[in-house]
TILO-742781 format. One record per residue (C-alpha): residue in one letter; y, x, z. Coordinates in steps of 0.25 Angstrom, whole numbers, plus 5000, padded with zeros to 4 digits. Layout:
R res    v    u    w
R   A    Y    X    Z
...
//
This chain:
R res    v    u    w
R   X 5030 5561 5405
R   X 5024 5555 5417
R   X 5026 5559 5432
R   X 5023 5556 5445
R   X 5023 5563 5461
R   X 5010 5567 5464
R   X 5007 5568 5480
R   X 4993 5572 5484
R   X 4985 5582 5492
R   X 4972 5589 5489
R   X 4960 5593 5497
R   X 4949 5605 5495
R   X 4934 5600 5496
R   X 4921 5605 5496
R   X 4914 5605 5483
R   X 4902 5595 5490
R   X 4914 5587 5495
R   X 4916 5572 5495
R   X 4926 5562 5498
R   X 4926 5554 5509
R   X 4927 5540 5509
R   X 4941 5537 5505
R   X 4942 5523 5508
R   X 4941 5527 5523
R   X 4956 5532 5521
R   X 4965 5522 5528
R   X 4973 5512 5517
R   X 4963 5513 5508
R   X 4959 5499 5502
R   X 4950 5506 5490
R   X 4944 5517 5485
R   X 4944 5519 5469
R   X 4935 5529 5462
R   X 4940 5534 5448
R   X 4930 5540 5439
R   X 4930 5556 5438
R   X 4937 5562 5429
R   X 4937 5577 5423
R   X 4951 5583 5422
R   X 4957 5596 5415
R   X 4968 5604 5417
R   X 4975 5615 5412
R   X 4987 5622 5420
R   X 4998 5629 5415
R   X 5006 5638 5423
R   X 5015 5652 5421
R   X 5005 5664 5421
R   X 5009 5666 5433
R   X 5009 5651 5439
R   X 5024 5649 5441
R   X 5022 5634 5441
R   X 5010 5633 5452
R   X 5018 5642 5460
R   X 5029 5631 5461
R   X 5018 5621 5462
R   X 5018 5616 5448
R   X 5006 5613 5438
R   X 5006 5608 5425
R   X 4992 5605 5420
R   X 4986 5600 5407
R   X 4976 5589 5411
R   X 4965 5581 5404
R   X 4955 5572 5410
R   X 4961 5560 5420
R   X 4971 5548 5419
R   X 4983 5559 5417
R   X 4979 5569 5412
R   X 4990 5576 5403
R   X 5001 5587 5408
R   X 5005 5586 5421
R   X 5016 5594 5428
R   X 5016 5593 5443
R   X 5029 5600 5450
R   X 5031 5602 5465
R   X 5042 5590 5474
R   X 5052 5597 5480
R   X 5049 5595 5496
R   X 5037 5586 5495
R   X 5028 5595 5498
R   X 5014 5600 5491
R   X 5009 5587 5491
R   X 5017 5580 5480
R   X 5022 5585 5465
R   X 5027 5578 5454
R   X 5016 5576 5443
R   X 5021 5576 5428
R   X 5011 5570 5417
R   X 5012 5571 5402
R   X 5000 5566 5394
R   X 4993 5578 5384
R   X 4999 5583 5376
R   X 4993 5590 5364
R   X 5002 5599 5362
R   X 4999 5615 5362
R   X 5005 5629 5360
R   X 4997 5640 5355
R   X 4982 5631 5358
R   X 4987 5629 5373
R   X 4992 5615 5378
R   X 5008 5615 5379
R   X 5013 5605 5391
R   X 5023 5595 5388
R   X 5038 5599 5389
R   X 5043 5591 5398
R   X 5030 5599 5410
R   X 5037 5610 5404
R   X 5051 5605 5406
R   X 5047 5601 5420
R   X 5043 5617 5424
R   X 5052 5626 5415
R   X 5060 5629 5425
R   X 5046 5636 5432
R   X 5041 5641 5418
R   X 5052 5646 5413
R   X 5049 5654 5400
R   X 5034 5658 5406
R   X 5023 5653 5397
R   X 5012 5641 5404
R   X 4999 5644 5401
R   X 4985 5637 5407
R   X 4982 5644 5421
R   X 4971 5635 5426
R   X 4960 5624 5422
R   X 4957 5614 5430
R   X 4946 5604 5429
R   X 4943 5593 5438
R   X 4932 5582 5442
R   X 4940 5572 5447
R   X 4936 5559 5455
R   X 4946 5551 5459
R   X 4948 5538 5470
R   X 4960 5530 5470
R   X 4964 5525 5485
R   X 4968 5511 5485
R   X 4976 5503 5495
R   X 4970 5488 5498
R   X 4983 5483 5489
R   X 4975 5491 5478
R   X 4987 5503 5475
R   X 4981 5516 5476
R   X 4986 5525 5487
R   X 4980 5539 5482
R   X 4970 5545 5474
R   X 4960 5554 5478
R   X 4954 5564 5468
R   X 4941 5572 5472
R   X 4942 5583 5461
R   X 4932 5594 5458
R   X 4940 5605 5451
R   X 4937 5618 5441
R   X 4950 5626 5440
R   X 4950 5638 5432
R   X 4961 5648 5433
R   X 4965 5653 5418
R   X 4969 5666 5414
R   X 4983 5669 5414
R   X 4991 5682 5414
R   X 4982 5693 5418
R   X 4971 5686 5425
R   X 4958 5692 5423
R   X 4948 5678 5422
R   X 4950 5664 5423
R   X 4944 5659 5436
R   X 4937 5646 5440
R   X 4936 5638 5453
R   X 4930 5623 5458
R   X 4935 5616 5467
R   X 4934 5601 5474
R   X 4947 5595 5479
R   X 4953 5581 5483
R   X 4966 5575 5478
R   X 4974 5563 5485
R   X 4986 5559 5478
R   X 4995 5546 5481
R   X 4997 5536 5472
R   X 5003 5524 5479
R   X 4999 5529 5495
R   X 5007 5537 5504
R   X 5005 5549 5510
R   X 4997 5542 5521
R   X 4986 5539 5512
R   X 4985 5554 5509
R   X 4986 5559 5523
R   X 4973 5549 5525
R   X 4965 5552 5512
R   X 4967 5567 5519
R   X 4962 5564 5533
R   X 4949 5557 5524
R   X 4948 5570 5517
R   X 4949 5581 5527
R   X 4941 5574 5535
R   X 4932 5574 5524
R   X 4933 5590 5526
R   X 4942 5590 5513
R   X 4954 5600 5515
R   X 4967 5600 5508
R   X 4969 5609 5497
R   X 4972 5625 5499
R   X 4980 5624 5484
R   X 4991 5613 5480
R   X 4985 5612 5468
R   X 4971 5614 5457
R   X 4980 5624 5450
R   X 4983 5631 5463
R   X 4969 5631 5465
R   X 4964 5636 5453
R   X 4974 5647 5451
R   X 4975 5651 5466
R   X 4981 5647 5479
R   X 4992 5660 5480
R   X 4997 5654 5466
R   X 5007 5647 5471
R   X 5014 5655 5482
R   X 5030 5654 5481
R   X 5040 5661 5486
R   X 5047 5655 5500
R   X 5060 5656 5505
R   X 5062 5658 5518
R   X 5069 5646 5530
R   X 5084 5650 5530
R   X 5089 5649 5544
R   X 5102 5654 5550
R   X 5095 5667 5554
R   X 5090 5670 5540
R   X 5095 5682 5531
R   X 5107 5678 5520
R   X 5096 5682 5509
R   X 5085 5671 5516
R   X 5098 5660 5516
R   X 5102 5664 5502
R   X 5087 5664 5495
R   X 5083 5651 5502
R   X 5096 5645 5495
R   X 5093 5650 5482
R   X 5079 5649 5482
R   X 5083 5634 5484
R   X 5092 5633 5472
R   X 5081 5638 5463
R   X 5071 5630 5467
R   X 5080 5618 5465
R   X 5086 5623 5452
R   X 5072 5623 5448
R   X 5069 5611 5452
R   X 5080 5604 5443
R   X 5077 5612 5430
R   X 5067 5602 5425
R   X 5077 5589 5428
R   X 5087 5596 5421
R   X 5078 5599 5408
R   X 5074 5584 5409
R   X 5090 5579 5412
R   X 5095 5569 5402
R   X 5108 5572 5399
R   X 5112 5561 5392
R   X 5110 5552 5405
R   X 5123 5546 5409
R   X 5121 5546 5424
R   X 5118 5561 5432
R   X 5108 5554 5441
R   X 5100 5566 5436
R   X 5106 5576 5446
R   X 5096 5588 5441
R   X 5107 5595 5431
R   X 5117 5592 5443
R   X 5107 5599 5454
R   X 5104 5611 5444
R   X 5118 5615 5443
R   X 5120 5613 5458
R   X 5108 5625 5458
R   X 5113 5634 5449
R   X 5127 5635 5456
R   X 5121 5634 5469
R   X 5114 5645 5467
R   X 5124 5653 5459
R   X 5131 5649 5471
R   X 5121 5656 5481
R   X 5121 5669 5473
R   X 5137 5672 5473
R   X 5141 5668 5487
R   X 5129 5676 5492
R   X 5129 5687 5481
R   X 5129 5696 5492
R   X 5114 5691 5498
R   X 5108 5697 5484
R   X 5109 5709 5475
R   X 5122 5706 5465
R   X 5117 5710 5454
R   X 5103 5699 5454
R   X 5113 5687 5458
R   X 5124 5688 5447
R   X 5116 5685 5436
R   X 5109 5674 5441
R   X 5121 5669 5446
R   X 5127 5670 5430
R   X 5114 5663 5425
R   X 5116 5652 5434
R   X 5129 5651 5430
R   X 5124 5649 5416
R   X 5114 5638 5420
R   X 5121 5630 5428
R   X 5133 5629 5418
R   X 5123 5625 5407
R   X 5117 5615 5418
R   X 5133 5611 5423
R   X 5136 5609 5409
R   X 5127 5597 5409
R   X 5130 5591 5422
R   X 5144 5592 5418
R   X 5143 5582 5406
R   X 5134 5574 5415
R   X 5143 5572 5425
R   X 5155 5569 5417
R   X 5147 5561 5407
R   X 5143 5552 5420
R   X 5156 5549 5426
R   X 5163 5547 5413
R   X 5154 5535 5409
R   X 5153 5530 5423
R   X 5169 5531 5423
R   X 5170 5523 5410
R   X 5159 5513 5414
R   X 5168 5511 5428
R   X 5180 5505 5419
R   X 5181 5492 5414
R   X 5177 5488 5400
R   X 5192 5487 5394
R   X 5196 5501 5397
R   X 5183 5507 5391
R   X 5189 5508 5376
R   X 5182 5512 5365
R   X 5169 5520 5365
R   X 5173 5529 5375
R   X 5161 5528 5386
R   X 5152 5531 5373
R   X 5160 5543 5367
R   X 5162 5549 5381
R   X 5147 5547 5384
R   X 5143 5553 5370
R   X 5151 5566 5373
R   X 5146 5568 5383
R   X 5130 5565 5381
R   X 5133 5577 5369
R   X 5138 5586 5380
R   X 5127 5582 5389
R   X 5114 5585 5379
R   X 5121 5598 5374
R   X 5123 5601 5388
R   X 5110 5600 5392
R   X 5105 5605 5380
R   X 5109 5619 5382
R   X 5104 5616 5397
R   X 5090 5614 5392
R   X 5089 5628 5384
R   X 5096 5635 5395
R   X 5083 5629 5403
R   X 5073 5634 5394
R   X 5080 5648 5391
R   X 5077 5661 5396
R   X 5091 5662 5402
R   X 5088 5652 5412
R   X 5073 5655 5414
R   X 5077 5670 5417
R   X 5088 5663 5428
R   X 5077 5655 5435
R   X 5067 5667 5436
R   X 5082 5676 5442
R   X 5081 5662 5453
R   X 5067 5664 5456
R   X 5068 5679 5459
R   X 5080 5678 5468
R   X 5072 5666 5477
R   X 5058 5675 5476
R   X 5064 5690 5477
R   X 5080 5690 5478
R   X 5087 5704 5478
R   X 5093 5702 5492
R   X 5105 5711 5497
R   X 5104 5718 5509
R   X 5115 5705 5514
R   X 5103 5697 5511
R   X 5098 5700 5524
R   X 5109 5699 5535
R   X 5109 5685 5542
R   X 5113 5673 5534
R   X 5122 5669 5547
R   X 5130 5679 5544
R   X 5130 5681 5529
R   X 5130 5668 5522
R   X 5142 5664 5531
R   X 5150 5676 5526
R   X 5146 5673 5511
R   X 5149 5657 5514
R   X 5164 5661 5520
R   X 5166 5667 5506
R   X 5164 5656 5498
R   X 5174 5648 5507
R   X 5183 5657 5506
R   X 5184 5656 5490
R   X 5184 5641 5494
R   X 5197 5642 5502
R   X 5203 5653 5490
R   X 5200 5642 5478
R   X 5208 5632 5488
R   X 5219 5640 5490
R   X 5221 5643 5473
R   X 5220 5627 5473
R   X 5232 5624 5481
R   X 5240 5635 5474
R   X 5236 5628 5460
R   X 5248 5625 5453
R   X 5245 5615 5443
R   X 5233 5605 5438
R   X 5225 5617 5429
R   X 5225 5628 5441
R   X 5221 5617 5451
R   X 5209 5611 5443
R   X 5205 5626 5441
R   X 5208 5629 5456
R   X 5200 5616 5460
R   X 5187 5621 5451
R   X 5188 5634 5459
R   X 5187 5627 5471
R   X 5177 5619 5468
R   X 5169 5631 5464
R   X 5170 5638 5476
R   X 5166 5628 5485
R   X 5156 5625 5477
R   X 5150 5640 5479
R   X 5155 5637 5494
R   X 5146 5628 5495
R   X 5134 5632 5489
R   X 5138 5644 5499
R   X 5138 5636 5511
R   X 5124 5628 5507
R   X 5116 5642 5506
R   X 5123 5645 5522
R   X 5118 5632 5527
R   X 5104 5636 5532
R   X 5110 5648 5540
R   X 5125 5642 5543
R   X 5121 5626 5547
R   X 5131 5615 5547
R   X 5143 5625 5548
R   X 5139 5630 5531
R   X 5136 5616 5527
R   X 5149 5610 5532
R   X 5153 5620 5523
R   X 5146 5617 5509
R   X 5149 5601 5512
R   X 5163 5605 5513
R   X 5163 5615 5498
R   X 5155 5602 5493
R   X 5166 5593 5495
R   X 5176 5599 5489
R   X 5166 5604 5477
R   X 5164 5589 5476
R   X 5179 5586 5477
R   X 5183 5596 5466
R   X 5172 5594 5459
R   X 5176 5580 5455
R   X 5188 5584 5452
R   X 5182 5593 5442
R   X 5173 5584 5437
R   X 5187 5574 5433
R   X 5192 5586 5427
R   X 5182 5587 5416
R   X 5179 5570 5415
R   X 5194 5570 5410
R   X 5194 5582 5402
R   X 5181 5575 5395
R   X 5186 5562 5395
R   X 5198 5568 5387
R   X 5190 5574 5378
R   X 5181 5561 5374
R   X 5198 5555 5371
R   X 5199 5565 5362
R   X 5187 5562 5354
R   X 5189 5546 5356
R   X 5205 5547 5351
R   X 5198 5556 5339
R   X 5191 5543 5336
R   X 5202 5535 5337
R   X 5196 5527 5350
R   X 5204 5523 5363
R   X 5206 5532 5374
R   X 5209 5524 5383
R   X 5196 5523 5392
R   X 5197 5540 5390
R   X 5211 5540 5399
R   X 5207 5530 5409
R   X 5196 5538 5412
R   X 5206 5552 5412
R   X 5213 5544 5422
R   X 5203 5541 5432
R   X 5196 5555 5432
R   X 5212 5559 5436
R   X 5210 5550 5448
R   X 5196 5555 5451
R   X 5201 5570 5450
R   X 5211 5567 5460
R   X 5202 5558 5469
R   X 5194 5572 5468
R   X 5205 5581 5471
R   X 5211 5571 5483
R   X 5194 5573 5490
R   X 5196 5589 5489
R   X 5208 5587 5497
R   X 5201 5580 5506
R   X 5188 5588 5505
R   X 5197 5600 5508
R   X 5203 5594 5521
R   X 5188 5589 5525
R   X 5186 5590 5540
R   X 5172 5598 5535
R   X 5183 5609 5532
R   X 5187 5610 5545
R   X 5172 5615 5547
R   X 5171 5625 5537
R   X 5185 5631 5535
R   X 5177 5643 5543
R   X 5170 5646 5530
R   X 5181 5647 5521
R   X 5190 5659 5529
//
C-alpha cells in the first residue's frame, strides 16, 4: 500500500477551451507533453454518500500509470486543496460479481462506513492529456492535466434513472514545486478565462454539488449559550475520535516503543467526552447522556487496556536496558517482554472486534446525533458565562473532597485508593475546565494546567504501582523456573523511588503558585 499528499486545484472550462501557453508561467524551464490516456473509474460510496459528505472517495480505476484503488481522505486543517491519496494495485477480487476493495481502504473509513454496505454510485470516464512542468535543473514542479470527463450518476437507493453529464476541466497538482508555482499556473489559467471549479471533486460533480453539505457548529465565544459551548467541545472529540479510529486498527502492538500516540489519544477522547457529558449532565436530557456515557466507558476500557500494557511494557524494557550488564541476570528482559507482547495482542485483539461490532458502530452514530441534533435542556440555553462556571466549581469541589479523604488516609492501601480518587477527579476537573476555556479565558485554563499537574503527579505514581505489581508477577513465574530474580527486585526498588519522587511532585504540585490562582474554583 502506497500513499502519498495530494495538493492540487481544479478549474471549469468551456468545451472549445484550450490551454494557454504554459511555458509562459514564471520558473518554468520546459514544458513536457504526455501522451493521452483514457481512464475509468467506479466510485463507492454509502447509499446515501456518507463518505463524499466528509470529503472522501474511494474509486476503482483503470486506464493511467496508477491505476488501481485509491482512497483519498481529507487533512485535518489544510484546507480543501490538499488530501492524503491511498493506492493499491487491482485487485481481482469480488463479492457477489461486484469488485470488493482491499481491506486495508476499508480499514482506513470503517469508522464512516460502519456496518452500511458500499456499493458503486457513480462512472467516471475521462480523456486525459497531461504536461509535466519542469524547472531548468529538469525536476517537475506540477502537472497539469486538461481532462474531458463523462460521469454518470448510478442508481442507488430509490433513484428513479441513472444520469449523465460531460464536462471539460483542468487539473494542477504539485509534484516537487510550491505553492508558488500554482498560484502562477492559476494567474495563466484564469486569465485564459478558466474558472476554478464549483465542486471539490469529479464525484461531487457527477452526483451533485448539495452532496456534500455538513453540519457546522457554531463560534463559541463568552456571550454564547452553555448548549453552543458544550456542542462545539463535543463535536470536537468526535471528530477526533474519528480521526484516530483507522491508526488504532492499524496500531502494532507488539512495538516496543509508544511513539504511536493514536491508542493513547483515542482514550484521551473517550474520557474526555465521558467527561463532557457528566459534569454538564445538566445542558442535556439525562436520559440521552447516560448511555452514551456507559458505551464510552466500555470502549475506552477496552482501548485503556492496551495502552496500559504498552505503557508498562515500554518503561519496563527501557528500565532494564538503563542498568548495567551484570545486574541483568538471566533472561529476565526476554520473559518480561514475552509477557507482555501476549498481553498486548490479546489486548488489542479484543480491541479490533469491538471496532468492527455493532456495539460500537451503534455508539458512534449515538456521537453523531448528539453533534448534529442534541436533545438540549432548557439550561442549554442560559449564558455559558454564568452556567459553565457554576458546573466547573463543582468539579473542584469534588477535587478539594478527595484531598481532604487523603490526608485522613490511615495506612498505605487507603492512600493508594485515596490517591486514584484524586487523580480521577481532577482528571474530570480538568476536562471541565477545557470545555470553559472559550467562555472563561485565562482564569479556566489556569485552572485545567493546575488538575493536569496533579493528574500527571499521581498518575506516575499510579503507573509505579502496577510496574511493580507486574514485575512481581514476572519473579514469580522466573523463580517457578528456577531463574534468578535478582534483576526482578532491583527494578521493585527503583519503581519505589520513582512512586516517591511522584508523590513528593504532588506535594509540590498541590502548593503550586498556580493554585493560588484558581483556589476560587474549588470553594
Amino acid at each position: 500500500m502506497e500513499s502519498h499528499v495530494e495538493v492540487e486545484r481544479k478549474y471549469d472550462a468551456s468545451v472549445s477551451w484550450e490551454l494557454p501557453a504554459l511555458a509562459d508561467i514564471d520558473g518554468v524551464g520546459a514544458v513536457e507533453e504526455v501522451p493521452a490516456v483514457d481512464l475509468h473509474a467506479i466510485y463507492f460510496d454509502t447509499g446515501d454518500l456518507l463518505l463524499l459528505r466528509h470529503r472522501i472517495t474511494l474509486r476503482r480505476r483503470t486506464g493511467g500509470i496508477d491505476e488501481g484503488w485509491h482512497l483519498k481522505l481529507p487533512r485535518s486543517g489544510q484546507g480543501d486543496t490538499s488530501r492524503l491519496e491511498i493506492h493499491q494495485p487491482l485487485s481481482t477480487s469480488t463479492v457477489g460479481g461486484a469488485f470488493e476493495a482491499p481491506a486495508p481502504l476499508i480499514a482506513a473509513i470503517r469508522v464512516h462506513v460502519r456496518d452500511r454496505a458500499l456499493i458503486p454510485v457513480a462512472e467516471i470516464t475521462t480523456r486525459r492529456t497531461a504536461y509535466l512542468l519542469r524547472a531548468p535543473d529538469g525536476s517537475v514542479l506540477a502537472e497539469v492535466a486538461d481532462d474531458r470527463v463523462t460521469g454518470t450518476a448510478l442508481d442507488r437507493l430509490d433513484d428513479d434513472a441513472s444520469t449523465t453529464q460531460s464536462w471539460h476541466e483542468v487539473e494542477v497538482e504539485l509534484v516537487e514545486g510550491d505553492i508558488a508555482i500554482l498560484d502562477a499556473t492559476e494567474s495563466l489559467l484564469l486569465g485564459a478565462d478558466a474558472s476554478p471549479s464549483a465542486s471539490v471533486s469529479k464525484l461531487a460533480r457527477t452526483l451533485g454539488a448539495d452532496t456534500t453539505r455538513r453540519t457546522q457548529t457554531q463560534p463559541v465565544t463568552s456571550q454564547s449559550d452553555a448548549g453552543t459551548a458544550v456542542r462545539a467541545y463535543v463535536a470536537i472529540h468526535v471528530a477526533r475520535l474519528k480521526a484516530f479510529d483507522p491508526d488504532v486498527r492499524a496500531n502494532d502492538p507488539t512495538r516496543a516503543d509508544i511513539a504511536d500516540e493514536a491508542v493513547h489519544q483515542m482514550r484521551v477522547c473517550t474520557r474526555r467526552l465521558r467527561s463532557a457529558l457528566a459534569t454538564y449532565r445538566p445542558v442535556y436530557e439525562r436520559e440521552k447522556t447516560e448511555p452514551v456515557r456507559a458505551e464510552l466507558a466500555w470502549i475506552g476500557g477496552l482501548v485503556g487496556a492496551l495502552r496500559d500494557v504498552q505503557v508498562i511494557r515500554a518503561e519496563l524494557l527501557a528500565a532494564v536496558d538503563e542498568l548495567p550488564a551484570d545486574q541483568v541476570h538471566g533472561p529476565a528482559r526476554r520473559r518480561m517482554d514475552s509477557m507482555l507482547v501476549k498481553r498486548a495482542n490479546l489486548a488489542h485483539q479484543q480491541l479490533l472486534e469491538a471496532l468492527d461490532g455493532d456495539r460500537y458502530f451503534r455508539l458512534l452514530d449515538s456521537l453523531d446525533a448528539f453533534v448534529e441534533t442534541p436533545h438540549l435542556s432548557n439550561r442549554a440555553n442560559k449564558p455559558a458565562m454564568r452556567e459553565l462556571p457554576r458546573l466547573v466549581r463543582r468539579e473542584g469541589k469534588r477535587v478539594a473532597s478527595r484531598h481532604k479523604e487523603l490526608l485522613r488516609a490511615s495506612d498505605d492501601a487507603s492512600g493508594d485508593a485515596a490517591r486514584h480518587a484524586l487523580r480521577r477527579a481532577a482528571k474530570r476537573a480538568r476536562y471541565a475546565a477545557e470545555v470553559a476555556e472559550p467562555v472563561c479565558g485565562r482564569d479556566a485554563s489556569r485552572f485545567a494546567t493546575w488538575m493536569s499537574e496533579i493528574q500527571t503527579s499521581l498518575g506516575n505514581f499510579q503507573d509505579s504501582v502496577i510496574a511493580r505489581a507486574t514485575l512481581a508477577e514476572a519473579a514469580q513465574d522466573a523463580a517457578a523456573h528456577n531463574e534468578d530474580g535478582f534483576t526482578y527486585g532491583l527494578l521493585i526498588g527503583l519503581q519505589q523511588a520513582r512512586a516517591k519522587d511522584a508523590l513528593r511532585a504532588f506535594t509540590k504540585v498541590w502548593r503550586t503558585p498556580v493554585r493560588r490562582k484558581a483556589t476560587h474554583w474549588l470553594d
